[in-house]
C-alpha positions in Angstrom: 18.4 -7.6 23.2 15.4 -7.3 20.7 12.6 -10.5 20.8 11.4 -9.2 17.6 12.2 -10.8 14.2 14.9 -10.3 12.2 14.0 -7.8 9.6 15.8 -7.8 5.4 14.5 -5.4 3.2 15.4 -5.2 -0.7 14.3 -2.5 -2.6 14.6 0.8 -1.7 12.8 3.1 -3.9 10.0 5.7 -3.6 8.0 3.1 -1.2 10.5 0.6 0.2 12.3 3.7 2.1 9.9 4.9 3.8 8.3 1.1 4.7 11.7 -0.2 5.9 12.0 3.4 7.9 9.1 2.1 9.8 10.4 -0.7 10.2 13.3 0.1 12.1 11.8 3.1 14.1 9.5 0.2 15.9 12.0 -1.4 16.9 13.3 -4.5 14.4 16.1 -5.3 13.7 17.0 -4.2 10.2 19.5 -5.5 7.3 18.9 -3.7 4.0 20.5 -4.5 0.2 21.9 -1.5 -0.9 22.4 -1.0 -4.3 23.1 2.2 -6.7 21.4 4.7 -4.9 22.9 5.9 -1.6 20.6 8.5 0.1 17.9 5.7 1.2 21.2 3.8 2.3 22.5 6.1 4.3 19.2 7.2 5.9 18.3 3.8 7.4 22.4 3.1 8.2 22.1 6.4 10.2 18.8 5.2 12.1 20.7 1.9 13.2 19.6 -0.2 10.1 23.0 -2.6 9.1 23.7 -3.0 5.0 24.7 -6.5 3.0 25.8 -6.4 -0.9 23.6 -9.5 -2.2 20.7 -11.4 -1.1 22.9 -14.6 -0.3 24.4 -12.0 2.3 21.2 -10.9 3.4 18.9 -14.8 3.8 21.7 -15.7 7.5 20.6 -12.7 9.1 16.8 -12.3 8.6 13.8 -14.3 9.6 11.6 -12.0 7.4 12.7 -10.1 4.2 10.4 -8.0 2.3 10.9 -7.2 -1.0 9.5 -4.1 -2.9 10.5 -4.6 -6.4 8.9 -4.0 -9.4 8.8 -6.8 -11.5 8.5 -10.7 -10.7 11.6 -10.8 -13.5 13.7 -9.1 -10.3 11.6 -10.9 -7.4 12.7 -14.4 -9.2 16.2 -13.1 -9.6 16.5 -12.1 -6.3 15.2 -15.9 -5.1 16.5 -18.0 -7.3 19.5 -15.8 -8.9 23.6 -17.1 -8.8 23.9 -15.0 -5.2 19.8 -15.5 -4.2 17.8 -16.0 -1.1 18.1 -19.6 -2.1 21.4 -20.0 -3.4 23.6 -20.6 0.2 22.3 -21.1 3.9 19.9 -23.1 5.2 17.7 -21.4 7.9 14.1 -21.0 7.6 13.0 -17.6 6.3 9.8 -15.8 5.4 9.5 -14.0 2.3 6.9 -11.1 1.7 6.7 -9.4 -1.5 5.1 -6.0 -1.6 5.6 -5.1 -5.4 3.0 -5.5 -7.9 4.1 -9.2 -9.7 2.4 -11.9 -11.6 0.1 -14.3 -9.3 1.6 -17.4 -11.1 5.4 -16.7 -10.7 4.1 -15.7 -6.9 2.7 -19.4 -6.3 5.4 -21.0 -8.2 8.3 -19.1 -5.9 6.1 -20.0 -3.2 6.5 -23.9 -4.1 10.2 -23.5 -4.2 10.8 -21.5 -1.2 8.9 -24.6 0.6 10.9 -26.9 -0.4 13.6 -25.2 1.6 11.5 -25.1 4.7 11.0 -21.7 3.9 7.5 -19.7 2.9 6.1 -16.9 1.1 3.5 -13.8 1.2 2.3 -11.5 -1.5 1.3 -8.3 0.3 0.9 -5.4 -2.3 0.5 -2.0 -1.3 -2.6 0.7 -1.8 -1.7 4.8 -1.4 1.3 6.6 -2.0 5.3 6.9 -1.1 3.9 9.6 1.8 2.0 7.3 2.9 4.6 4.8 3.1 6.5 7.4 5.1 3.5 8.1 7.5 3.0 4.4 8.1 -0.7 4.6 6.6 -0.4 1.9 3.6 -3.2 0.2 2.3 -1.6 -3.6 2.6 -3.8 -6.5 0.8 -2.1 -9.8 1.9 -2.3 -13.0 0.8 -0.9 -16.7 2.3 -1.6 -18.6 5.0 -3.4 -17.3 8.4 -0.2 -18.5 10.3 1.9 -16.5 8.3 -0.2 -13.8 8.4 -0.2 -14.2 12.2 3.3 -14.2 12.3 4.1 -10.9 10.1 1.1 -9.3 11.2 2.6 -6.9 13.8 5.4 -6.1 11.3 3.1 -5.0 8.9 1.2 -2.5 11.0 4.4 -0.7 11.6 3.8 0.6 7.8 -0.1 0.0 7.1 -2.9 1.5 8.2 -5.6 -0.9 6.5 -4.1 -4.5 6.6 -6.5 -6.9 4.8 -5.7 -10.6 4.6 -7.4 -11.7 1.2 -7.2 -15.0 0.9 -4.2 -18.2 -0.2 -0.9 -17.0 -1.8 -1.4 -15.1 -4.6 -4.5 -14.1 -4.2 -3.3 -10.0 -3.2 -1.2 -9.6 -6.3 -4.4 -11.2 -8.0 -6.5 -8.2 -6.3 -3.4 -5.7 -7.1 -3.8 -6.2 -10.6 -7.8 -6.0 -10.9 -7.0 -3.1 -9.1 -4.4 -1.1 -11.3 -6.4 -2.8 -14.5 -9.0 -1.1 -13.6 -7.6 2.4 -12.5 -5.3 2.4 -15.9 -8.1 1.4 -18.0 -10.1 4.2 -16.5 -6.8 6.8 -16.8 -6.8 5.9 -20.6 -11.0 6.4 -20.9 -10.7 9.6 -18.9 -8.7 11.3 -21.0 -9.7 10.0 -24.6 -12.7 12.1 -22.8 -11.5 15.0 -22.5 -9.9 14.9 -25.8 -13.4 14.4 -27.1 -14.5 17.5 -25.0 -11.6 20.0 -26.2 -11.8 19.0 -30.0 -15.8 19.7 -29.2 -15.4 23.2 -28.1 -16.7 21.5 -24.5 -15.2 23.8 -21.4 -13.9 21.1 -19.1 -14.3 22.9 -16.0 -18.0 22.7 -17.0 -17.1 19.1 -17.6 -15.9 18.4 -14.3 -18.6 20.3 -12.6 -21.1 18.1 -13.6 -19.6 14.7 -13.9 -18.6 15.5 -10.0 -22.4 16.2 -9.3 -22.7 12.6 -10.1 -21.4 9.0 -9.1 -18.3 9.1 -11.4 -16.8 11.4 -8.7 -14.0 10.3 -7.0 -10.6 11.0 -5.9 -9.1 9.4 -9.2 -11.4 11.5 -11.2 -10.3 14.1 -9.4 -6.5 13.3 -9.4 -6.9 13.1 -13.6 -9.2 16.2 -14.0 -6.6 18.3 -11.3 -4.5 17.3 -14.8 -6.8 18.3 -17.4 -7.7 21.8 -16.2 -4.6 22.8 -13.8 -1.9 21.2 -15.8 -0.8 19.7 -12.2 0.3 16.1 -13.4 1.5 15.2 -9.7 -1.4 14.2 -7.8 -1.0 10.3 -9.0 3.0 9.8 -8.7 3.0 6.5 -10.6 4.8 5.9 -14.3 3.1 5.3 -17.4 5.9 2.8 -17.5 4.9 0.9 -14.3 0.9 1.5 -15.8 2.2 -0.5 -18.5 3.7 -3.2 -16.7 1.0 -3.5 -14.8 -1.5 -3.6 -17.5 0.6 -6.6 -19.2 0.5 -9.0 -15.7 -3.6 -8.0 -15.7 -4.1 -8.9 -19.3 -1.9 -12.1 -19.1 -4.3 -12.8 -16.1 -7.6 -12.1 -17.9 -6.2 -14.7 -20.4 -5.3 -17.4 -17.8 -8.7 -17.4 -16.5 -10.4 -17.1 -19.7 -11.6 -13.6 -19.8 -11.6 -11.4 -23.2 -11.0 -8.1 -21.4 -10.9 -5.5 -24.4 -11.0 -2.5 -22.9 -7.8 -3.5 -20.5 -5.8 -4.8 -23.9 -7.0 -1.4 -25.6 -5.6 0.9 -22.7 -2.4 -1.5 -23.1 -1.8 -0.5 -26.5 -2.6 3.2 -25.7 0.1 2.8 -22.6 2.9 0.8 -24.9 2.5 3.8 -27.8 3.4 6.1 -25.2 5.8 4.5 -23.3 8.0 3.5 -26.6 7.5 7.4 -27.4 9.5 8.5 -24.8 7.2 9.1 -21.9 7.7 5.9 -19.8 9.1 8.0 -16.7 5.9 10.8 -17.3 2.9 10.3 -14.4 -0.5 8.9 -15.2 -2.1 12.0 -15.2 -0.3 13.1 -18.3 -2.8 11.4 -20.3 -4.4 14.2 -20.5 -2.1 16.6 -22.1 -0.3 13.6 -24.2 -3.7 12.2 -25.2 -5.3 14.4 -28.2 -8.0 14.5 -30.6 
């Protein structure tokens, strides 16, 4: 019989397959939500993975559940929803969240959740759906050090470079400075090279030079890889989600008192976009959507 924890896993997209494949390779014992989407089902049933139809199902049989979701709208629903972690049971239960949500619903789900003797981490993830698959996430989590204790071994099983960053909240704070940042510079990049085409500039020549110089970096390259190949896929992540994310940064920037223009411009840039039809479209299209 296993002496490891008891393993729930809800949402099992692009990332949260490959994680939670991880998961139950090393060894955990592993109850997934399934929901429309079969393949990623069926996968993990077939690797010895066990399947419940709602999260009130899921609370009795897990001592950790990790969610990777992409909005704190479905990370509340999921907690505090008609069938939610929190609507029957009453055994103890860590909760890690590895989606990219808003710090202040994080610390308030965190209150609740301890006033059912249960607790809460906010682990987001760095690097792509292969490496979720390889095991070799970028994880920045934040709670308690005996939390962080406790999941720490269950973590590895999908990270490579596991950072504890501080209190609850704190990770999804860093998350979003980090994809601020990144989607602010996706919008500047290619208002760039807009300016460059409509100056009769040669962006190869462009890219030669600015990657003789410190704005090289894999980003730049990921964006330019865009601009002169056409190759759009080297960033897998939707102008949609960019937008999301840039809404939870701005909201933040607010909270704390910070006028952060050039975030709110690259908002509006991302919400034109989106409502013209190219939510689903990866952040490298910028460059061919973005024109002089």
């Amino acid at each position: 019989m296993s002496n490891k924890e008891r393993v729930g896993f809800i949402g099992l997209g692009a990332m949260g397959v490959g994680m939670a494949a991880n998961v139950v390779s090393k060894g955990y014992p592993l109850t997934v939500l399934g929901r429309t989407r079969r393949e990623p089902v069926e996968r993990l049933l077939a690797m010895g993975a066990t399947e419940v139809r709602t999260p009130a199902e899921l609370r009795p049989r897990c001592d950790i559940i990790i969610l990777c979701v992409t909005t704190s709208e479905a990370v509340e629903e999921i907690v505090l929803g008609d069938n939610g972690l929190l609507s029957s049971g009453d055994n103890p239960f860590l909760l890690i969240d590895c989606g990219t949500s808003r710090p202040d619903s994080t610390v308030a789900l965190g209150a609740r959740l301890a006033e059912s003797a249960c607790s809460m981490m906010d682990v987001p993830l760095g690097r792509s759906a292969a490496a979720a698959e390889s095991g070799t996430l970028n994880m920045m989590a934040g709670g308690s050090i005996e939390d962080f204790n406790r999941a720490r071994p269950l973590l590895e099983t999908m990270s490579e470079n596991l950072f504890h960053v501080g209190e609850l909240g704190v990770g999804h704070r860093i998350k979003l400075i980090n994809n601020g940042y990144s989607m602010a510079v996706a919008c500047l990049a290619a208002e760039s090279m807009a300016t460059a085409r409509a100056g009769g500039v040669d962006l190869k020549v462009v890219n030669q030079v600015m990657s003789a110089g410190p704005n090289r970096s894999d980003f730049f390259d990921w964006m330019m890889a865009s601009a002169i190949e056409g190759d759009e896929t080297k960033l897998e992540f939707a102008l949609k989600n960019g937008l999301k994310d840039m809404g939870y940064f701005n909201a933040m920037a607010e909270e704390v008192g910070v006028d952060a223009t050039l975030p709110m411009a690259a908002h509006a840039r991302l919400k034109a976009l989106v409502e013209a039809g190219h939510g689903d479209e990866y952040v490298p299209a910028l460059m061919r959507l973005i024109q002089a």
